[in-house]
RODO-2510 file (C-alpha; in nm, 4 decimals, decimal comma):
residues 453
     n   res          X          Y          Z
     1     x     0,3604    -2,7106     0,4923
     2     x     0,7020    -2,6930     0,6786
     3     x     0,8769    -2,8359     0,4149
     4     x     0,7425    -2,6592     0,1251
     5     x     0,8063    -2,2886     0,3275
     6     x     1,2097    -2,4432     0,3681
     7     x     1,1865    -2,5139     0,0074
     8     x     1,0801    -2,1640    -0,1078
     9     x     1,3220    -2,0213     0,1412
    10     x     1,6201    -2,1967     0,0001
    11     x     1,5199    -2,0851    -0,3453
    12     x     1,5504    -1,7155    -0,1928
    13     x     1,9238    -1,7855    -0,0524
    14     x     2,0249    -1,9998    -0,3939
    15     x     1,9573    -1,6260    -0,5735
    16     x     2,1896    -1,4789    -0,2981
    17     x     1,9065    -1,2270    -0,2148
    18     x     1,9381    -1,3734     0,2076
    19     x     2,2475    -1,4193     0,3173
    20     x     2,5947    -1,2673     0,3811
    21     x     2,4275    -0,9007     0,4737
    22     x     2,5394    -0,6799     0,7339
    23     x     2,2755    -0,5322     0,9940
    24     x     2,2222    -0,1996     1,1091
    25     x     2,4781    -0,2667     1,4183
    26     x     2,7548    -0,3790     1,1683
    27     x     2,7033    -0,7383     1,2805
    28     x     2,6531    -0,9998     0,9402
    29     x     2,2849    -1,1306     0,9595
    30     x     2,0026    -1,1590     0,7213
    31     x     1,8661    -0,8242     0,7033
    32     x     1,5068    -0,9740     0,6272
    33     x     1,2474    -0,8650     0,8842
    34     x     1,0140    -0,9911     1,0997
    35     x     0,6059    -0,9769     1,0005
    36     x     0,3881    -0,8315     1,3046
    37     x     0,0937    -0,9153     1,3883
    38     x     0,0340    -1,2479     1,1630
    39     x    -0,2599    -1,3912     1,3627
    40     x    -0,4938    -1,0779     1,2074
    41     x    -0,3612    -1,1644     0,8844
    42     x    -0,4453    -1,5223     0,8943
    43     x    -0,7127    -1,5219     0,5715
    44     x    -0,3708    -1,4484     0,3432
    45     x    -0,2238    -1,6945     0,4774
    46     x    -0,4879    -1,9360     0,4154
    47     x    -0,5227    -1,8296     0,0694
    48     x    -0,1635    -1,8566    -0,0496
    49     x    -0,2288    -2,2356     0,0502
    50     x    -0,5611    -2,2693    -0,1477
    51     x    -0,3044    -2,1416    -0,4774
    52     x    -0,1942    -2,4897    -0,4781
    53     x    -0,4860    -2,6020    -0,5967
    54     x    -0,6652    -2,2934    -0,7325
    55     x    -0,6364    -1,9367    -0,8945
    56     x    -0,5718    -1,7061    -0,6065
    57     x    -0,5284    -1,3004    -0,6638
    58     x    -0,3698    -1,0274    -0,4281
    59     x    -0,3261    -0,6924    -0,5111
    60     x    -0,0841    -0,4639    -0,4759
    61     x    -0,1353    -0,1005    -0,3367
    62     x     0,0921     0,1825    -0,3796
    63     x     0,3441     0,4145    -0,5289
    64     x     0,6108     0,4082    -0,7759
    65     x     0,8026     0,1390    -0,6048
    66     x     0,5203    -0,1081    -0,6121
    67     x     0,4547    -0,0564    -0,9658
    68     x     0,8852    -0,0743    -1,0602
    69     x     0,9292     0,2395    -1,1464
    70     x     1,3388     0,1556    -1,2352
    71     x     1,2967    -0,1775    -1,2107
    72     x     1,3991    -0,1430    -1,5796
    73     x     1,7552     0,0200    -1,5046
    74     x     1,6005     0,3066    -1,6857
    75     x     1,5329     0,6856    -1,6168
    76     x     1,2176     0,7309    -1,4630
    77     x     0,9383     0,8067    -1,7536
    78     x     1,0615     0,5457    -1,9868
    79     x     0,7778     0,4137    -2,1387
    80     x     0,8392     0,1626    -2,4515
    81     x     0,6675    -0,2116    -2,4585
    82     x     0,9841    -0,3070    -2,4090
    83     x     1,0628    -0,1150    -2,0913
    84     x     0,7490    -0,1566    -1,9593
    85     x     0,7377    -0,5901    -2,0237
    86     x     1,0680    -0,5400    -1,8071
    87     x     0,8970    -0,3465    -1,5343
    88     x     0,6234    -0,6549    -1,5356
    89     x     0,8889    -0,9050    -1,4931
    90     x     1,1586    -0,7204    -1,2689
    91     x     0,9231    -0,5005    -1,0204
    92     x     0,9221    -0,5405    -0,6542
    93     x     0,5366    -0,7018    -0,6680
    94     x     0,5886    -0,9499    -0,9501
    95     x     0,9221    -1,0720    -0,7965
    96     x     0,7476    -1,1234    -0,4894
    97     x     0,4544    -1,2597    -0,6322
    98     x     0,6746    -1,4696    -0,8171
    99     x     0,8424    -1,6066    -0,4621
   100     x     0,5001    -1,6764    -0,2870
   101     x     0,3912    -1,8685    -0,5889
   102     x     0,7111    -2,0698    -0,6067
   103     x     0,6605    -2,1897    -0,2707
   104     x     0,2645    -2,3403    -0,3326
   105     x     0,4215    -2,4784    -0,6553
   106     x     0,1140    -2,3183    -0,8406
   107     x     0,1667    -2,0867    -1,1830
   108     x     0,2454    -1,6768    -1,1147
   109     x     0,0494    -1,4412    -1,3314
   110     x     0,1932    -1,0920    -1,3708
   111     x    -0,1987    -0,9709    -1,3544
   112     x    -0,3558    -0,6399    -1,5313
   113     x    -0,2398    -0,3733    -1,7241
   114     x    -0,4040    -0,0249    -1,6049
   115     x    -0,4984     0,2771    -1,8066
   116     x    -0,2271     0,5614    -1,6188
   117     x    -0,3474     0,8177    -1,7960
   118     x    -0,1875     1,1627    -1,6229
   119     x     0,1631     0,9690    -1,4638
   120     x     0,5184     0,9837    -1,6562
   121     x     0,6004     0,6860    -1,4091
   122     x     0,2914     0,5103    -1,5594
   123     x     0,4133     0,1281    -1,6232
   124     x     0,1163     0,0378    -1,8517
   125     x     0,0046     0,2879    -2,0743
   126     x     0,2843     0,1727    -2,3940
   127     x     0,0476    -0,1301    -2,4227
   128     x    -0,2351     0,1006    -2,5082
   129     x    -0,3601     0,3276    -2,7843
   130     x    -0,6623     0,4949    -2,7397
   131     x    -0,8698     0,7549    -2,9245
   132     x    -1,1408     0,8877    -2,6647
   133     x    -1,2166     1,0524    -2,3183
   134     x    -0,9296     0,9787    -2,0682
   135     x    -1,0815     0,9812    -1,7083
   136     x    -0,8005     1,1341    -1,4787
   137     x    -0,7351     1,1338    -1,1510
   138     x    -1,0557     1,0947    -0,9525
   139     x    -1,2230     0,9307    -1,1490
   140     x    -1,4504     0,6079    -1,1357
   141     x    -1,2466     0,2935    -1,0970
   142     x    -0,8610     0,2309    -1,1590
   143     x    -0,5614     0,3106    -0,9362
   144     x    -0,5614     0,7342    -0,8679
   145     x    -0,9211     0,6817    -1,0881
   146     x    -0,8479     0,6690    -1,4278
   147     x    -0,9636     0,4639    -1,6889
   148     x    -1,0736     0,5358    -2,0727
   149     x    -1,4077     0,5404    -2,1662
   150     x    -1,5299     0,4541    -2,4911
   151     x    -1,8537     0,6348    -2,5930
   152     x    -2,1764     0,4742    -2,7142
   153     x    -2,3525     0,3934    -2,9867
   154     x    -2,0611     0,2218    -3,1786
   155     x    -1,8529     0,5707    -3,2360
   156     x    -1,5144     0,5764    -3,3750
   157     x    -1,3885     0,5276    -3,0176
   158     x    -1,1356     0,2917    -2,9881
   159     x    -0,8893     0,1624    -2,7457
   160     x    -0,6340    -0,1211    -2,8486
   161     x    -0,4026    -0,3093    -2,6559
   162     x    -0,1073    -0,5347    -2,7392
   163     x    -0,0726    -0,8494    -2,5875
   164     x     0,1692    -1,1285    -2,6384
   165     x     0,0240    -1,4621    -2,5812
   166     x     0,2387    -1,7657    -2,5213
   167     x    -0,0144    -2,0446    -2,5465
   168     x    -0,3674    -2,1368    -2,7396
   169     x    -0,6498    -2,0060    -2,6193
   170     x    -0,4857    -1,7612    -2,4073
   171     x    -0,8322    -1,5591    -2,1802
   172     x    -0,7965    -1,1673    -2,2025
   173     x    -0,9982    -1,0054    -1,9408
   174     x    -1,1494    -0,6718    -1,9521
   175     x    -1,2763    -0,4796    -1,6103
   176     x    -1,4829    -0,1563    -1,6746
   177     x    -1,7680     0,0106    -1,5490
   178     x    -2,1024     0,1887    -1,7008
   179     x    -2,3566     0,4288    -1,5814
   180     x    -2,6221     0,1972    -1,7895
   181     x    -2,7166    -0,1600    -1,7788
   182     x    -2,6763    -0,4557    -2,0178
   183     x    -2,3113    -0,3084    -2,1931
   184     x    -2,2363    -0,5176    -2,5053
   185     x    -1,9209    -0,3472    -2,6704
   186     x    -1,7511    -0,4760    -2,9729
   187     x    -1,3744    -0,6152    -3,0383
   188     x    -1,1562    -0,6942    -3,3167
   189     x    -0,8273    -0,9260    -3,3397
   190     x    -0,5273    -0,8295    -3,5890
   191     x    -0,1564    -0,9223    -3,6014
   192     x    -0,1168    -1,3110    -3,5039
   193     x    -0,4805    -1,3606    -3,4526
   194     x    -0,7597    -1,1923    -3,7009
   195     x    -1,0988    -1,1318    -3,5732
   196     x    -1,3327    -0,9077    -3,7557
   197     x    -1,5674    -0,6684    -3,5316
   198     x    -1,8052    -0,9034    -3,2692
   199     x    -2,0134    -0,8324    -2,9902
   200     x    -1,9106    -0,9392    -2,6828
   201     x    -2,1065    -0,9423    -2,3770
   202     x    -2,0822    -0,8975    -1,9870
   203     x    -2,0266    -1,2423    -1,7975
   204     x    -2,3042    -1,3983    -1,6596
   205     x    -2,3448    -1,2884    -1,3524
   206     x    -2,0499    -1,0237    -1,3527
   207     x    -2,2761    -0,7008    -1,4286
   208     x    -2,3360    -0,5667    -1,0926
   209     x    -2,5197    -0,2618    -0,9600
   210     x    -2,3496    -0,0211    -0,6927
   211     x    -2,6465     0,2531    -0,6361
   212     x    -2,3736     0,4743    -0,8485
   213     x    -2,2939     0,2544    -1,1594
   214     x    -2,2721    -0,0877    -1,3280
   215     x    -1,9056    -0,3022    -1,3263
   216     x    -1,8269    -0,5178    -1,5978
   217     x    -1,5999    -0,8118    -1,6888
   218     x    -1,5571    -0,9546    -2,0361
   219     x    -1,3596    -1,2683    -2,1571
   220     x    -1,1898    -1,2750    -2,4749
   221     x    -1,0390    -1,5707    -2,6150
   222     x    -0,7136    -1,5352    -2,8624
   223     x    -0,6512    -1,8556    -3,0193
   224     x    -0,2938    -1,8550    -3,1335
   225     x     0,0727    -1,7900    -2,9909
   226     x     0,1843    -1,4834    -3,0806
   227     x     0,1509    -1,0799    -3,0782
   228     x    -0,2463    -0,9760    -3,0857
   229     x    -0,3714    -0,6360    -3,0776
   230     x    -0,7357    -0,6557    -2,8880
   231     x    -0,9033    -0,3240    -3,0344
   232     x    -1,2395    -0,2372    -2,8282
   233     x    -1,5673    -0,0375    -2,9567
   234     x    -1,7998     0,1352    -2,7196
   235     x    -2,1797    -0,0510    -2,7128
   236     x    -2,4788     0,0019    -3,0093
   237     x    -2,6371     0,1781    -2,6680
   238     x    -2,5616     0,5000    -2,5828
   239     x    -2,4508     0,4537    -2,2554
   240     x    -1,9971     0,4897    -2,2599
   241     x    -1,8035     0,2288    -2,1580
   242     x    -1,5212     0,2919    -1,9297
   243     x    -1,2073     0,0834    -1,8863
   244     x    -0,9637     0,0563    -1,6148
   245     x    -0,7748    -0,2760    -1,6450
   246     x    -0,6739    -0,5679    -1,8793
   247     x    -0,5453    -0,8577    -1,7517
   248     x    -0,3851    -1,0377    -2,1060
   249     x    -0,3431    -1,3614    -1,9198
   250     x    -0,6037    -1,4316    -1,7407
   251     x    -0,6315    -1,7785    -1,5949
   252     x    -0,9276    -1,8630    -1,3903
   253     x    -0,8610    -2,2582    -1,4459
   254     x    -0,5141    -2,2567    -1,3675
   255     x    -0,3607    -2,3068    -0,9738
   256     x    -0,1705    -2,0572    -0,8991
   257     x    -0,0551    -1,6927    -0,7657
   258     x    -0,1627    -1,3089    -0,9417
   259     x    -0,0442    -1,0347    -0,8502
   260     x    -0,1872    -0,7154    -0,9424
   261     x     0,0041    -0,4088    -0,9104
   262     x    -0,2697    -0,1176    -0,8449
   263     x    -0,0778     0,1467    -0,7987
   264     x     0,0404     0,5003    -0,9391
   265     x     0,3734     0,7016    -0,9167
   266     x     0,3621     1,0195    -0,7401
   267     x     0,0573     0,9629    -0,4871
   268     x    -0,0400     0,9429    -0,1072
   269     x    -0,2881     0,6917    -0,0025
   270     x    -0,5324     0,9200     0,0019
   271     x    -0,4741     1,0006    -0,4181
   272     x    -0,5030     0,6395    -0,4869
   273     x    -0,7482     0,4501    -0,3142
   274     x    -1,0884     0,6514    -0,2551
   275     x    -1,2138     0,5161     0,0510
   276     x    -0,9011     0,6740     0,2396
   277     x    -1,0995     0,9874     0,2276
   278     x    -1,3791     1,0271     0,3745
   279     x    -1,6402     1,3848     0,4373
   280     x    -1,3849     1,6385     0,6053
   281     x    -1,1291     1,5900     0,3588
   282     x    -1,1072     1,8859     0,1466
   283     x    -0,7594     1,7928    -0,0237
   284     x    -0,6262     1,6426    -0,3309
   285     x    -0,7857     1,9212    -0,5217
   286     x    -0,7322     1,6860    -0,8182
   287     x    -1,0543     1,4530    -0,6459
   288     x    -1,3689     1,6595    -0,5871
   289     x    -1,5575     1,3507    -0,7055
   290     x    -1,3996     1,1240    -0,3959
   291     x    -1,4305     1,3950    -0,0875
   292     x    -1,6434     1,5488     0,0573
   293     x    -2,0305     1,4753     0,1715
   294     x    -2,2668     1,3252    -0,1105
   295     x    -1,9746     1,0960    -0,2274
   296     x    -1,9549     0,8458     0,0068
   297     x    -2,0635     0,6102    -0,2828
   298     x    -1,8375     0,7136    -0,5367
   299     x    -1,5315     0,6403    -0,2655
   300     x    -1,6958     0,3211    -0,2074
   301     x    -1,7015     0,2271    -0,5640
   302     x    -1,3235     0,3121    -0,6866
   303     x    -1,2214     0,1074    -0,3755
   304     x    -1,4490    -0,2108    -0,5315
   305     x    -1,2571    -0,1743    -0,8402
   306     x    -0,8797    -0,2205    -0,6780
   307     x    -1,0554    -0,5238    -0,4720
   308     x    -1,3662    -0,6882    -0,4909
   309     x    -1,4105    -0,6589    -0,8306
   310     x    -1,0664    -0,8034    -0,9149
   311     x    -1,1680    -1,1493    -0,6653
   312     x    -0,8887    -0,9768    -0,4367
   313     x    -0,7911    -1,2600    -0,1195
   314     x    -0,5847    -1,0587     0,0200
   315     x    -0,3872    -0,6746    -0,0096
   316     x    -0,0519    -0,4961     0,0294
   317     x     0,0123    -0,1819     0,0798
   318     x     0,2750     0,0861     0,0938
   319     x     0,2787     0,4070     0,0832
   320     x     0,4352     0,5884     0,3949
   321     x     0,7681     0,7262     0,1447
   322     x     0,4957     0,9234    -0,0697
   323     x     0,3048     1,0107     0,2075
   324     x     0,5834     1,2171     0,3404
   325     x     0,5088     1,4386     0,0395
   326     x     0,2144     1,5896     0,1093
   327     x     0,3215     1,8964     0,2871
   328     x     0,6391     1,9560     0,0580
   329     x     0,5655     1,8395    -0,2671
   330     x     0,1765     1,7202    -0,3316
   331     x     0,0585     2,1170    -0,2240
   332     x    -0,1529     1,9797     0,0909
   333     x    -0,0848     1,9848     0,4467
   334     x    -0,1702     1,7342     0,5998
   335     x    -0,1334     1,6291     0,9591
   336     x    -0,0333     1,3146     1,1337
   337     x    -0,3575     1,3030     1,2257
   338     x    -0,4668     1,3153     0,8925
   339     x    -0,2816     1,0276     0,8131
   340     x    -0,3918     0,8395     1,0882
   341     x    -0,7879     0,8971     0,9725
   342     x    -0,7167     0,7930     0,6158
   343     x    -0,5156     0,4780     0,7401
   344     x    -0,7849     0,3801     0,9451
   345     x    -1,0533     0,4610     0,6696
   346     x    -0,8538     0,2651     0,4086
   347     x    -0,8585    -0,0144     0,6911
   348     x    -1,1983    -0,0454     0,7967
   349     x    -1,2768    -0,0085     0,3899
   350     x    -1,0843    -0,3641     0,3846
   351     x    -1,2380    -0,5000     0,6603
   352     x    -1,5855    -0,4136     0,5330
   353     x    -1,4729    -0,6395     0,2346
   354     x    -1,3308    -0,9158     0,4394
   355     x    -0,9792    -0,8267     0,3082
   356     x    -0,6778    -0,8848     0,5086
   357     x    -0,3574    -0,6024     0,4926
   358     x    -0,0742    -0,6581     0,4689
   359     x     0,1854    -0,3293     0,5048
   360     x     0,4923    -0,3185     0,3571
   361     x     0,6405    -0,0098     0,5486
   362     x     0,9806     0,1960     0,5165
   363     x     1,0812     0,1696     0,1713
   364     x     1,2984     0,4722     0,2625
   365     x     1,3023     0,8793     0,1166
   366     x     1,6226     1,0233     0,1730
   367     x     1,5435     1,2789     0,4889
   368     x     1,7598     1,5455     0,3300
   369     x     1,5671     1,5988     0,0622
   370     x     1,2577     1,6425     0,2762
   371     x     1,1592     2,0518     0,3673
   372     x     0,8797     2,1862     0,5211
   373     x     0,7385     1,8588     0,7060
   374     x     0,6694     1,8774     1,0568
   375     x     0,7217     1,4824     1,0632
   376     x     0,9512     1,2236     0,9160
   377     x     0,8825     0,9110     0,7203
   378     x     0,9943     0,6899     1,0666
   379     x     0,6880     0,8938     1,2377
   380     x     0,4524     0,7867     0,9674
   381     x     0,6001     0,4239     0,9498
   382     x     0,5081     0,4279     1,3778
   383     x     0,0965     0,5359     1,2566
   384     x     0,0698     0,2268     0,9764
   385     x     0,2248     0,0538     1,3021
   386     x     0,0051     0,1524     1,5579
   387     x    -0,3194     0,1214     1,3002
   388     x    -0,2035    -0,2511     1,2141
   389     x    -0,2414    -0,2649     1,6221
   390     x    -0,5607    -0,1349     1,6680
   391     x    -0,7481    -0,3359     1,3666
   392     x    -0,8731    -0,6917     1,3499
   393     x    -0,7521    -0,7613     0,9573
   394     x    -0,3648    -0,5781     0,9831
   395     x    -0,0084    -0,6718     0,9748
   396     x     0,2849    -0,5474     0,8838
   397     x     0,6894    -0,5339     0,7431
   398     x     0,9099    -0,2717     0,8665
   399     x     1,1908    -0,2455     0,6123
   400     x     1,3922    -0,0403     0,8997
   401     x     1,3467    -0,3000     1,1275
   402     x     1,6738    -0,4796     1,1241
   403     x     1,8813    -0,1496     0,9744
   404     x     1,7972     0,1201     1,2243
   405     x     2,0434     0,3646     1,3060
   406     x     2,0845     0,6294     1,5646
   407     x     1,9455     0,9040     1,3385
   408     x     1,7014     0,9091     1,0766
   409     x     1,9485     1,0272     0,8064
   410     x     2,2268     0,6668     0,9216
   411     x     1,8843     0,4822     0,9037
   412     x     1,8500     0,5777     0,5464
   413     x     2,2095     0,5269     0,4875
   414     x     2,1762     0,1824     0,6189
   415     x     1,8962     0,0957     0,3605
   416     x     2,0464     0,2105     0,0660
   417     x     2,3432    -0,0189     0,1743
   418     x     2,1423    -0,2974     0,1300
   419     x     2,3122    -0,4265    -0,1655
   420     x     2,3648    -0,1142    -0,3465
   421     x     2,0914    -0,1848    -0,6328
   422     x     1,9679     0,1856    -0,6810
   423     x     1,9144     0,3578    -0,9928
   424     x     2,2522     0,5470    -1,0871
   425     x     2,0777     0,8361    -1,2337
   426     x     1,9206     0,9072    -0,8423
   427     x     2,2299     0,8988    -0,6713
   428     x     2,3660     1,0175    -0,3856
   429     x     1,9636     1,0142    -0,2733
   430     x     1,7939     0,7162    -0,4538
   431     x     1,4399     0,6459    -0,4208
   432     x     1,3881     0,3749    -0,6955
   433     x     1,5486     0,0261    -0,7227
   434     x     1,6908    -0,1106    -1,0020
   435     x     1,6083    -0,4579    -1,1317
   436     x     1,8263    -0,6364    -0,8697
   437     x     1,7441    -0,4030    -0,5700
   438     x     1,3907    -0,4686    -0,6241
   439     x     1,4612    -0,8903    -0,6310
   440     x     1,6380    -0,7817    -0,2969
   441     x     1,3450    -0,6007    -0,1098
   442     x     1,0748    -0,8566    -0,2406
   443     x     1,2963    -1,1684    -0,1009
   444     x     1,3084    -0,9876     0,2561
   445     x     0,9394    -0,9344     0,2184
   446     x     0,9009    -1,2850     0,0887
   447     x     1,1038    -1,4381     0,3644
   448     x     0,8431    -1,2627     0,6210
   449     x     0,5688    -1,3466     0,4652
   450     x     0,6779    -1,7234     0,4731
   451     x     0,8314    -1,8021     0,7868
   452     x     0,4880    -1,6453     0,9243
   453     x     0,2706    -1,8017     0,6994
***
């Protein structure tokens, strides 16, 4: 085990992401910090081992950051297949998925494409083309709730995707959800691989019942290297179809690491993942479906689809630097305490499904561009803090940790110092990394991770 950890950590410094930094004080250190509280987190730990041997997911909660918005070294909004392949390979998750697979030795898998149907920072939606009802925000399943659904009774309906396969027999897998049982929708092959229409049919197994819905996985095969568009039809039934993630590589038989980024530019915790709210919450306006009494189910079942129903092992999460926007920005005002109730929801939603947390805390907002907030990111940072405390399946990575200065706005300064690797187009106030700033943050993440693991 020792040896392995060494191994992956000298893989880190050989990139030059470790070494040669200068701390908050001035003094030359690695900046990487320190994970707390790694004893509650011990299940992730435990499954990063089993990766050696066998397919192991996490996922990946969050903002704009986690999904590499500008991990690109493009404007924000940029959304080609070309851009958005780069934001696959380059983003803060998939380098640091990347890292914690290199050190089991097991393949990395970049994991699922998600429908972001209402976000100019959406990194997925150039791989799609759709023709029917767009479910936005507060919806069903999917990262903020969206997904596509594809009516019944084999309408014109259609939603293709474009995937690039790099061996035979690469698996395409489908999640989606129904309000009717026994789904069979229908899919056609063109480009490197030609298909005509066939039925394909829910996983033995896989078509599960939540008192609110049925969830769905199908497995589609595509024989040949090459680029494939997978078009989906709704079912002969008349019951839609709605979809909310495609993972183009899926490999159930293969050891090694996915990571799958569930997250959405532009959101608090709270906008994301359902079971943050809970019956007093009477904000986002954009999610009457997820607050509120009467919809305790609904929560329940967009949190299933961002974890169980993905064969999660484990979760990150960040989100502190968008939820500093709610009072300035998102058009809600919420308080600390707020925050503290939908931290604690979203954790004991976790626990309930045997999850353990991992937070990934102060990936920093510039404090002068912040009005109107009677707190600062550093206060909500010290809630995620004190949560991870008080809960039996919590840790956490403060990015401020080592770079702290003696007021919020040197703090800030500090972390932007970190190598320099912002977006130019965001300067003198960057939020998003480019390609090589996000390689930087996920080796100091990695490097926790490890030397705690």
């Amino acid at each position: 085990m020792a040896n392995g950890r060494i191994d992956a950590l000298n893989v880190l410094r050989d990139r030059g992401l470790l070494d040669g930094e200068v701390d908050g004080d001035g003094n030359s250190s690695s900046r990487a910090p320190v994970l707390r509280n790694a004893a509650k987190v011990s299940a992730f730990f435990d499954a990063l081992g089993r990766s050696a041997t066998q397919r192991v997911a996490l996922g990946y909660h969050g903002m704009s950051i986690v999904i590499g918005q500008g991990s690109d070294n493009a404007s924000a909004g940029t959304n080609t297949a070309a851009n958005q392949n780069a934001i696959r390979q380059n983003s803060l998750a998939s380098v640091l998925g990347q890292l914690l697979a290199a050190r089991y030795g097991g393949v990395y898998s970049r994991g699922v494409y998600t429908i972001q149907t209402e976000s100019t920072a959406g990194v997925c939606s150039a791989f799609f083309t759709f023709t029917g009802t767009l479910h936005g925000f507060g919806g069903a399943a999917g990262p903020a709730g969206q997904s596509a659904v594809l009516s019944g009774n084999t309408s014109a309906q259609l939603l293709s995707c474009v995937i690039t396969t790099t061996k035979e027999n690469q698996v395409a897998r489908i999640y989606a959800w129904s309000d009717g049982a026994n789904i069979t929708p229908q899919y056609e092959l063109s480009g490197a691989n030609t298909v005509a229409r066939a039925n394909v049919g829910p996983l033995a197994g896989t078509a599960v019942g939540d008192g609110v819905r049925y969830w769905y996985t199908y497995d589609i095969t595509i024989p040949t290297v090459g680029t494939t568009t997978l078009t989906l039809r709704g079912s002969t039934t008349s019951n839609g179809l709605g979809i909310y993630a495609v993972d183009p590589d899926y490999m159930a038989n293969t050891p090694g690491l996915t990571m799958h980024r569930l997250a959405i530019g532009g959101r608090a915790m709270g906008g994301v993942v359902a079971a943050a709210l809970d019956n007093t919450d009477t904000q986002p306006a954009d999610v009457p479906n997820w607050r509120g009494s009467g919809n305790a189910l609904r929560r329940a079942g967009q949190t299933d689809s961002l974890t169980t129903r993905m064969d999660l092992a484990g979760v990150l999460c960040s989100f502190d630097v968008n939820d500093l926007r709610t009072y300035d920005s998102y058009g809600y005002a919420w308080t600390l305490a707020d925050h503290a109730r939908h931290i604690a929801n979203y954790l004991a939603a976790m626990a309930e499904r045997n999850l353990p947390v991992i937070f990934i805390l102060g990936l920093l907002r510039d404090p002068a561009t912040i009005s109107n907030t009677p707190y600062t990111q550093l206060d909500l940072i010290n809630l995620y803090k004190a949560a991870s405390d008080a809960s039996s399946n919590a840790a956490y990575i403060d990015m401020t940790e080592k770079i702290t200065g003696s007021t919020i706005q040197q703090t800030y300064a500090n972390y932007v110092a970190q190598g320099g690797y912002w977006l130019s187009t965001e300067l003198p106030s960057p939020v998003h990394p480019g390609s090589s700033g996000s390689a930087n943050l996920a080796a100091r993440i990695a490097k926790a991770i490890l030397e705690a693991a």
